[in-house]
C-alpha positions as CSV (number, residue, x, y, z in Angstrom):
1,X,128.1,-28.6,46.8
2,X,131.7,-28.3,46.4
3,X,131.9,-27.0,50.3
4,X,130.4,-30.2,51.5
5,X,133.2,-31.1,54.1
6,X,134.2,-34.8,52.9
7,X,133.1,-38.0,55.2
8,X,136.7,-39.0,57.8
9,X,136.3,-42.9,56.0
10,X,136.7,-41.3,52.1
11,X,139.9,-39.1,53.7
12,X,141.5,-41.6,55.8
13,X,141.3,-44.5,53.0
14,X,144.5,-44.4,51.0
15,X,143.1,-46.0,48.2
16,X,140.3,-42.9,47.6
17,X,142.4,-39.9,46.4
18,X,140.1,-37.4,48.0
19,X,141.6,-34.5,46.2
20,X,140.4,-35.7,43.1
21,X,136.6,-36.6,43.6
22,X,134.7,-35.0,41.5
23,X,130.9,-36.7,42.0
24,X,131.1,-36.7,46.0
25,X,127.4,-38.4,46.8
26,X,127.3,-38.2,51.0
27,X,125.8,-40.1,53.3
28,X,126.2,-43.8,51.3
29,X,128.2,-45.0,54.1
30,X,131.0,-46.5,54.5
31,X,133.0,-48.0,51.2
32,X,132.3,-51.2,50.1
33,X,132.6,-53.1,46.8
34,X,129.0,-53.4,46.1
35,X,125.8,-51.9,47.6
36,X,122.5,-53.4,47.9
37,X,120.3,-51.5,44.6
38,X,117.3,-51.6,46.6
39,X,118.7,-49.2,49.2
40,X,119.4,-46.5,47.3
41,X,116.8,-44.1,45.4
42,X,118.8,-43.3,42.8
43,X,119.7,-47.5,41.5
44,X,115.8,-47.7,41.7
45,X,115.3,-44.9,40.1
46,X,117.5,-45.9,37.3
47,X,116.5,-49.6,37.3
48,X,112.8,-48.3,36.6
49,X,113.7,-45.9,33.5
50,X,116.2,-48.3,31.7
51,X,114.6,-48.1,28.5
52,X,114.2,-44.7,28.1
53,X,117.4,-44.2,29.4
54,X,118.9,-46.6,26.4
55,X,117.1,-44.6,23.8
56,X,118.1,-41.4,25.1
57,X,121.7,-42.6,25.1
58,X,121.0,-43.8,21.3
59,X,119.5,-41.3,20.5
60,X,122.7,-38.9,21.6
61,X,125.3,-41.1,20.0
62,X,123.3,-40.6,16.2
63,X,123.5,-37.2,17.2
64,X,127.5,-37.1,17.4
65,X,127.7,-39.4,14.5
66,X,125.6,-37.1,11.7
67,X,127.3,-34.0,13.6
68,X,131.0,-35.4,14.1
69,X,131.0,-34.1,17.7
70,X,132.7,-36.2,20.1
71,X,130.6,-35.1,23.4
72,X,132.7,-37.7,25.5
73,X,135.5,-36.4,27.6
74,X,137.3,-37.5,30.7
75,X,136.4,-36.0,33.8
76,X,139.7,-36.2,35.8
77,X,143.3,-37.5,35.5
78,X,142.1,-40.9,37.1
79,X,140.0,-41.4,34.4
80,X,142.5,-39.9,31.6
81,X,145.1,-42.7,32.3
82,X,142.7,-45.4,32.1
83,X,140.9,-44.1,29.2
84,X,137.6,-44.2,30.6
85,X,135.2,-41.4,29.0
86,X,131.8,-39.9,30.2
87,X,129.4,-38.2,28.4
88,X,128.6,-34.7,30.8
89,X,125.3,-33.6,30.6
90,X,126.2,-30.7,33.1
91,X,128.9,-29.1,34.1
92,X,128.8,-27.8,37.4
93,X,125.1,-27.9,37.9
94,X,124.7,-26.0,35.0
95,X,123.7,-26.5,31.4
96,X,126.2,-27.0,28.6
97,X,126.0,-24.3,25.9
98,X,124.5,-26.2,22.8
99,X,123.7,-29.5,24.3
100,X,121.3,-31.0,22.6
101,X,119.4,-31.9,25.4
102,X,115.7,-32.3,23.0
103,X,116.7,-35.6,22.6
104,X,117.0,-36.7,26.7
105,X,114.3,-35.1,28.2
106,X,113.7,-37.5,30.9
C-alpha cells in the first residue's frame, strides 16, 4: 500500500533514500545487516519451495531465450547505476499483460 506511512528508523537513516523505496515490507524492525531466516514467514517460506522456485526461474529464462524477450528490468535509479536487474512478475499488484505466468504457478 503505497499510503503506508513509512517507519521514523527508515526516514531518519541517511543511508535508506526513503523516497525511492519501492518494496516497503513493515514491521521487520529495525535495520540491520542480516536477519535471523527463521523469524520471518516469508525466508521460510522460500527456504521450503527452493526447488520449485529454481525450475520456475528456468523454466522463465528458456522462455526469453526461444522468444528473445528480455523480461528483466531495473526497478529504480538505485538499481539502474549498479546494474542490478529484476525480473517483475507484478507490477503494482497487478498482472503484467502477456506474462507468461503457466510456467510459475506456484
Amino acid at each position: 500500500d503505497p499510503n503506508l506511512p513509512l517507519e521514523d528508523d527508515i526516514i531518519q537513516n541517511e543511508w535508506r533514500p526513503h523516497d525511492e523505496i519501492h518494496a516497503y515490507m513493515p514491521g521487520l524492525g529495525p535495520t540491520q545487516p542480516f536477519h535471523d531466516p527463521s523469524s520471518l514467514e516469508l525466508c521460510k517460506q522460500l527456504s521450503e519451495n527452493y526447488d520449485t522456485i529454481v525450475s520456475e526461474y528456468e523454466a522463465l529464462l528458456e522462455d526469453m531465450e526461444a522468444k528473445r524477450k528480455d523480461r528483466f528490468q531495473s526497478v529504480t535509479s538505485m538499481n539502474y547505476d549498479s546494474g542490478w536487474r529484476t525480473l517483475v512478475l507484478f507490477y503494482n499488484g497487478h498482472r503484467i499483460p502477456d506474462f507468461p505466468y503457466k510456467l510459475c504457478p506456484v
